[in-house]
C-alpha positions as CSV (number, residue, x, y, z in Angstrom):
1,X,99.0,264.5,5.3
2,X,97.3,262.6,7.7
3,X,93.3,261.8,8.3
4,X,91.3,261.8,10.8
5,X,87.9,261.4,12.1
6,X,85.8,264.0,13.6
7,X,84.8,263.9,17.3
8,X,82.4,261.3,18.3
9,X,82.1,259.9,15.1
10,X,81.4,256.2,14.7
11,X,84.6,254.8,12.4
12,X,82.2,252.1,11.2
13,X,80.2,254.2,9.1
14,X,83.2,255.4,7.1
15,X,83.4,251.7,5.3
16,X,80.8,250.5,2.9
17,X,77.8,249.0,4.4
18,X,78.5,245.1,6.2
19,X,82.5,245.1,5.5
20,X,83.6,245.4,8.6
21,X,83.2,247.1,11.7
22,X,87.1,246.5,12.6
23,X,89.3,249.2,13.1
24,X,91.8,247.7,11.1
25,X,89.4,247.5,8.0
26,X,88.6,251.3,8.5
27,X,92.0,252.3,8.8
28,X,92.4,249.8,5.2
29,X,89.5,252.0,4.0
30,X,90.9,255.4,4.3
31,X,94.5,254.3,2.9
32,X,93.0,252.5,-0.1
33,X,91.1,256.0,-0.8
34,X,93.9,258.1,0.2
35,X,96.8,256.5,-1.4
36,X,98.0,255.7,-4.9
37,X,99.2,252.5,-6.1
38,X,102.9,251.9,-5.4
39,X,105.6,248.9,-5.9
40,X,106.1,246.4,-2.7
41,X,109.8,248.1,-2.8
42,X,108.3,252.1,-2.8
43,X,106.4,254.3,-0.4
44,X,103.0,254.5,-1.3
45,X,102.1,258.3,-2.1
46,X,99.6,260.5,-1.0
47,X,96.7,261.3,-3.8
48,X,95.8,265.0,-3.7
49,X,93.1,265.9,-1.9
50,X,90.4,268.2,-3.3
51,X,87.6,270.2,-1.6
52,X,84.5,267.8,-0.7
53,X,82.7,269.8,-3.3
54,X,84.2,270.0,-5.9
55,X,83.3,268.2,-8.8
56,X,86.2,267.6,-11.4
57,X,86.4,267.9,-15.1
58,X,85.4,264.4,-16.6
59,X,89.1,263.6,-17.1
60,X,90.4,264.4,-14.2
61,X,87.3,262.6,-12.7
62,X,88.3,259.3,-14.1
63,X,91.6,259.9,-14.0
64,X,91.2,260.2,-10.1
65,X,88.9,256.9,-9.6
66,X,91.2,255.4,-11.5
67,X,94.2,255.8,-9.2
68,X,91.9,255.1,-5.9
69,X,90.8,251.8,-7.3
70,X,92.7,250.0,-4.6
71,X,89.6,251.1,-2.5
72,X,87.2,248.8,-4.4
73,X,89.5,245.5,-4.2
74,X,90.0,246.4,-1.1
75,X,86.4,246.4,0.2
76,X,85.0,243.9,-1.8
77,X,87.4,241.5,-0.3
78,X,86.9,242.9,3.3
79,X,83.4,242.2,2.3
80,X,83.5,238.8,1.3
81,X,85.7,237.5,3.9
82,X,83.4,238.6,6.7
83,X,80.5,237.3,5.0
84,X,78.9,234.5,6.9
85,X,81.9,234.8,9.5
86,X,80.1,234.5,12.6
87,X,77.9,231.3,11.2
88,X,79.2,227.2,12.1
89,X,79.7,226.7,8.2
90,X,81.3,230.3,7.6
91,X,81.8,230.4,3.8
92,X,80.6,227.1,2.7
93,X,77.5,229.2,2.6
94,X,78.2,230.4,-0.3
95,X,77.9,227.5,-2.2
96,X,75.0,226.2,-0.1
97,X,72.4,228.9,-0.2
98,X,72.2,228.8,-4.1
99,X,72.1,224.9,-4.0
100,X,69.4,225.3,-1.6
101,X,67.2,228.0,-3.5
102,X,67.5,225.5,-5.7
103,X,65.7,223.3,-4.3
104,X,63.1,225.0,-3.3
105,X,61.7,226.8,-6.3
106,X,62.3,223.5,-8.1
107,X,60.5,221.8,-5.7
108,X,57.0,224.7,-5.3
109,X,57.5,225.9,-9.5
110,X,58.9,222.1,-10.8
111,X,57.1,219.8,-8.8
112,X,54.4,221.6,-7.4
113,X,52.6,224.1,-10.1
114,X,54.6,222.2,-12.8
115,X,56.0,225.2,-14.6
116,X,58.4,223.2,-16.6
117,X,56.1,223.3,-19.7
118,X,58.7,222.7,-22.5
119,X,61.4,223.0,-20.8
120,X,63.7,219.3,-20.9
121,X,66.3,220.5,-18.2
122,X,64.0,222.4,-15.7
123,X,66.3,222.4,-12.9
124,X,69.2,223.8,-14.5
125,X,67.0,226.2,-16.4
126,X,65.6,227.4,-13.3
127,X,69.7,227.9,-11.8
128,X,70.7,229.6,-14.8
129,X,67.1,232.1,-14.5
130,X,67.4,232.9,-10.8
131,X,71.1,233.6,-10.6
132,X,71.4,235.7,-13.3
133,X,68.6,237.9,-12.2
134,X,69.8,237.4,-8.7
135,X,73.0,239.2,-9.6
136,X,71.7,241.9,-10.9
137,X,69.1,242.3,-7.8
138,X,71.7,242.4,-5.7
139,X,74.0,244.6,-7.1
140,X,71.4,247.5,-7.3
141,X,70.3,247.3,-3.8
142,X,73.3,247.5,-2.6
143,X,74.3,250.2,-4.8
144,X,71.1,252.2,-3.4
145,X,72.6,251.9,0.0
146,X,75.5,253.1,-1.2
147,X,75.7,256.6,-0.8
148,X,73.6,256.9,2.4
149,X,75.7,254.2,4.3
150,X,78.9,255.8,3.6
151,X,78.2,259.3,4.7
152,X,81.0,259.5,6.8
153,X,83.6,258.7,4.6
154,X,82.1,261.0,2.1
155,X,82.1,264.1,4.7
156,X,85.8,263.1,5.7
157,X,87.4,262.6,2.3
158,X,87.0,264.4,-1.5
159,X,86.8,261.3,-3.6
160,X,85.1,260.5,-6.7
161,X,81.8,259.1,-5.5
162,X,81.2,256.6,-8.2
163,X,83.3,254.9,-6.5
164,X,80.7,253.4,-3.8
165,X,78.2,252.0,-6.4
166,X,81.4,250.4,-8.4
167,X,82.6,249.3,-4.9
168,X,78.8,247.8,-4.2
169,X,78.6,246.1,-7.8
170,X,82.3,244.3,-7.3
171,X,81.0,242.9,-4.1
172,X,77.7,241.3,-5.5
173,X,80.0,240.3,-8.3
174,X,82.5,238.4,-6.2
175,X,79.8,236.9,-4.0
176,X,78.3,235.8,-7.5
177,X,81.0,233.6,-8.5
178,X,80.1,230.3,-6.2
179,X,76.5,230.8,-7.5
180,X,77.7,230.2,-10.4
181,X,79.9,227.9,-10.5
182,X,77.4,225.9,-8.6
183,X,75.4,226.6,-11.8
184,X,77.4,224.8,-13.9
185,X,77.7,222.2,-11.4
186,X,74.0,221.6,-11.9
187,X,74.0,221.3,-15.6
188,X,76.7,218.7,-15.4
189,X,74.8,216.8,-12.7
190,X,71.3,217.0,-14.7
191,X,72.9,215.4,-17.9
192,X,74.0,218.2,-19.9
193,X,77.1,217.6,-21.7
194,X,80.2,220.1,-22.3
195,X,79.7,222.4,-24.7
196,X,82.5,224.9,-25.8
197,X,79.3,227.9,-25.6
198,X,80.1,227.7,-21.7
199,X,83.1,229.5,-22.2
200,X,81.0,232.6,-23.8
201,X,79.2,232.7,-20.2
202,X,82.4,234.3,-18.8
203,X,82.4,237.9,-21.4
204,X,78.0,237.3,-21.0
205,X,78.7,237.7,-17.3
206,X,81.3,240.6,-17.8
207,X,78.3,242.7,-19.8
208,X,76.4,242.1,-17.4
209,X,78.4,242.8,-14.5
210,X,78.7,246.6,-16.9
211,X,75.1,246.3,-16.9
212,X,75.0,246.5,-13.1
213,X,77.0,249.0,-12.4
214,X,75.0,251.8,-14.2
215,X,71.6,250.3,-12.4
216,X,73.6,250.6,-9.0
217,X,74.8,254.3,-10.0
218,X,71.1,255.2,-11.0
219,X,69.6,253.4,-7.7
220,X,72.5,255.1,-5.7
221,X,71.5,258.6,-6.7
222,X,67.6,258.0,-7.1
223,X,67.8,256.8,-3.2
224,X,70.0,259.5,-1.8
225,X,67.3,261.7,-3.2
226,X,64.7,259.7,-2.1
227,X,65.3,257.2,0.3
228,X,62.1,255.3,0.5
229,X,63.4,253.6,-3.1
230,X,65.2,251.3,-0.9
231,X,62.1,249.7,0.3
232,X,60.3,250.3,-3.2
233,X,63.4,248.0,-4.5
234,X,62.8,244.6,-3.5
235,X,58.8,244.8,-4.7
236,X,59.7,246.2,-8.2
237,X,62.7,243.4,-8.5
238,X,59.8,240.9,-7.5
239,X,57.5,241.9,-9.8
240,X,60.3,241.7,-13.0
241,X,61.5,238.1,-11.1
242,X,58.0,237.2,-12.7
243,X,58.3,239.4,-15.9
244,X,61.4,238.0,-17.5
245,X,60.9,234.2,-17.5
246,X,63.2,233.5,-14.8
247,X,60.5,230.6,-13.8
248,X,59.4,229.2,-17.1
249,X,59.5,229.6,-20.3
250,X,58.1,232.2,-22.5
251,X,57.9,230.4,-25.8
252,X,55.9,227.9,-24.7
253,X,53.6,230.5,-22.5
254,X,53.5,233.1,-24.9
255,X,52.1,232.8,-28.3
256,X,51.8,236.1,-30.1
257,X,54.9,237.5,-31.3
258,X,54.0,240.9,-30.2
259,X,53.9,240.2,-26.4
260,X,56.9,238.3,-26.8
261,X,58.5,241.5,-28.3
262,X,58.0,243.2,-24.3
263,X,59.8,239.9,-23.2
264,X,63.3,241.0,-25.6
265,X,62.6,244.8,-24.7
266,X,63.2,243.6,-20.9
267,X,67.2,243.4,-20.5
268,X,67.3,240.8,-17.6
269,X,65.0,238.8,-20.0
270,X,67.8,238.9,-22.1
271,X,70.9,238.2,-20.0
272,X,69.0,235.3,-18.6
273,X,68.1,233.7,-22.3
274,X,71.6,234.8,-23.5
275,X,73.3,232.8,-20.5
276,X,70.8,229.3,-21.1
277,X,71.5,229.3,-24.5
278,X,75.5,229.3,-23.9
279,X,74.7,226.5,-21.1
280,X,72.1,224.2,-22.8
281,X,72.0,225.0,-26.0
282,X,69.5,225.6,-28.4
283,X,69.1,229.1,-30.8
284,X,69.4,232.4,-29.7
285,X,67.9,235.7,-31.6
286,X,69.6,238.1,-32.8
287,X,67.3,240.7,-31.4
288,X,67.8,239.2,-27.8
289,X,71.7,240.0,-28.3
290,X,70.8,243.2,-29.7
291,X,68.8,244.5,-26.9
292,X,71.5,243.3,-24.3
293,X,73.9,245.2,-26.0
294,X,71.8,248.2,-26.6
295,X,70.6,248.3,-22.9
296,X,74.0,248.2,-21.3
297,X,75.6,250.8,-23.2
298,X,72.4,253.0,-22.4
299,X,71.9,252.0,-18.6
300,X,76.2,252.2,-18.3
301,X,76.5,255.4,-19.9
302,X,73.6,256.6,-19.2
303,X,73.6,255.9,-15.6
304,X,77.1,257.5,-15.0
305,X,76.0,261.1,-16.4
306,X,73.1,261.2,-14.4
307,X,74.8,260.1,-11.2
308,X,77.9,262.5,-11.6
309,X,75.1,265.1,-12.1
310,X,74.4,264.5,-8.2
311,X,77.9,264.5,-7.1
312,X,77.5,267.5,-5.3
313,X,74.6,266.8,-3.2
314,X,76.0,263.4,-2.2
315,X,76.4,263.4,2.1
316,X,74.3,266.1,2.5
């Protein structure tokens, strides 16, 4: 069975938003969705294709975004390798633009309002802080333009539709790594020895990655309904970049324990603490762990009902 675009419709708008624009990367797009997972020495094989609006039975539903999850590797790497293609240093940006944010809120929160109250390693506290909450900004933006920037390939082909804001989290995830690494990077540059906790950052970062995943499915049906979210996004992200002690810390700002209590209820408080204390030590609360824990398998779970609820009224 073969697929095919409608008259006069732009091919670009059938692959998630800022992959690609090259034929060859739409026609990658389509196969990925429209073809099962087959051995180098087999024929790959057509999935069955269902009406555009129907909405399966929950097994059948995972069952089915299970066997097109070639279309998420697929993407994200699209994604990533034509990231920062048409710039001189191409993808050494990657590992320059966290270096360089940095330096500048180092330099303005650090240096110039001298934040660092009680903190010994500020500059690698500050990495650890804005990355981790970077992340998780990113990933549920983009899973807000999700649904709306792939409207075309939703019209054209009866897919599950998760598969956008899972496609949009595995992107901010890859383009996470560098950021990270470069994190660690700064932790060994600012005197911070080895510890054997950094290797807990990698399941940390896999919770959270879970964590993402159901914000971008609640931000991707929230902003199909109501598009003006996308531009309420980046001022409520702002106002939590100040609200979960990504620039100091809270200990030392916050004296009662009962406003320190709102602090462990916020979850990207939580990640970020969780993530400092594997990298430079010191005690972590149980409660902090706790509240991760409880908030991802709320926001994951959660997040998927109430997406799969909208399933119908996605590409309308």
């Amino acid at each position: 069975m073969s697929v095919g675009f409608p008259r006069r419709q732009n091919p670009s708008d059938v692959l998630y938003a800022g992959a690609s624009d090259q034929p060859s990367a739409v026609v990658g797009s389509i196969r990925a969705l429209t073809y099962s997972d087959s051995p180098a020495t087999e024929p790959a094989v057509l999935l069955p294709l269902r009406d555009a609006r129907e909405t399966a039975r929950l097994g059948p539903y995972l069952r089915d975004a299970y066997h097109r999850r070639r279309y998420v590797g697929y993407v994200a790497a699209s994604e990533m390798r034509s990231r920062q293609m048409n710039s001189v240093l191409g993808n050494l940006w990657h590992l320059l633009n966290p270096t360089l944010q940095i330096g500048v809120f180092w330099l303005i929160f650090g240096v110039v309002l001298d934040t660092n109250r009680g903190v010994d390693n500020f500059v690698a506290f500050l990495s650890i802080g804005i990355f981790t909450y970077q992340f998780s900004q990113r990933a549920t933006m983009a899973g807000a333009r999700s649904i709306r920037k792939n409207r075309g390939l939703i019209t054209i082909i009866s897919f599950p539709r998760v598969l956008l804001p899972m496609t949009a989290t595995a992107v901010e995830a890859l383009a996470a790594l560098p950021t990270f690494g470069v994190m660690f990077i700064v932790a060994l540059a600012t005197g911070e020895p080895f510890r054997l906790t950094w290797l807990l950052v990698v399941p940390s970062l896999l919770v959270l990655t879970l964590f993402n995943f159901g914000l971008s499915m609640i931000a991707a049906r929230a902003a199909n309904r109501i598009v003006d979210i996308q531009q309420l996004l980046p001022f409520l992200f702002r106002l939590g970049f100040y609200a979960s002690g990504v620039l100091f810390n809270v200990e030392s700002y916050v004296a009662q324990p009962k406003y320190r209590l709102l602090f462990e209820a916020n979850p990207l408080y939580c990640f970020i603490e969780i993530n400092r204390s594997f990298v430079l030590g010191g005690d972590l609360s149980p409660s902090i762990m706790a509240s991760a824990g409880v908030w991802t398998v709320v926001v994951l779970f959660g997040g998927f009902v109430w997406f799969r609820a909208g399933e119908d009224s996605y590409g309308e």
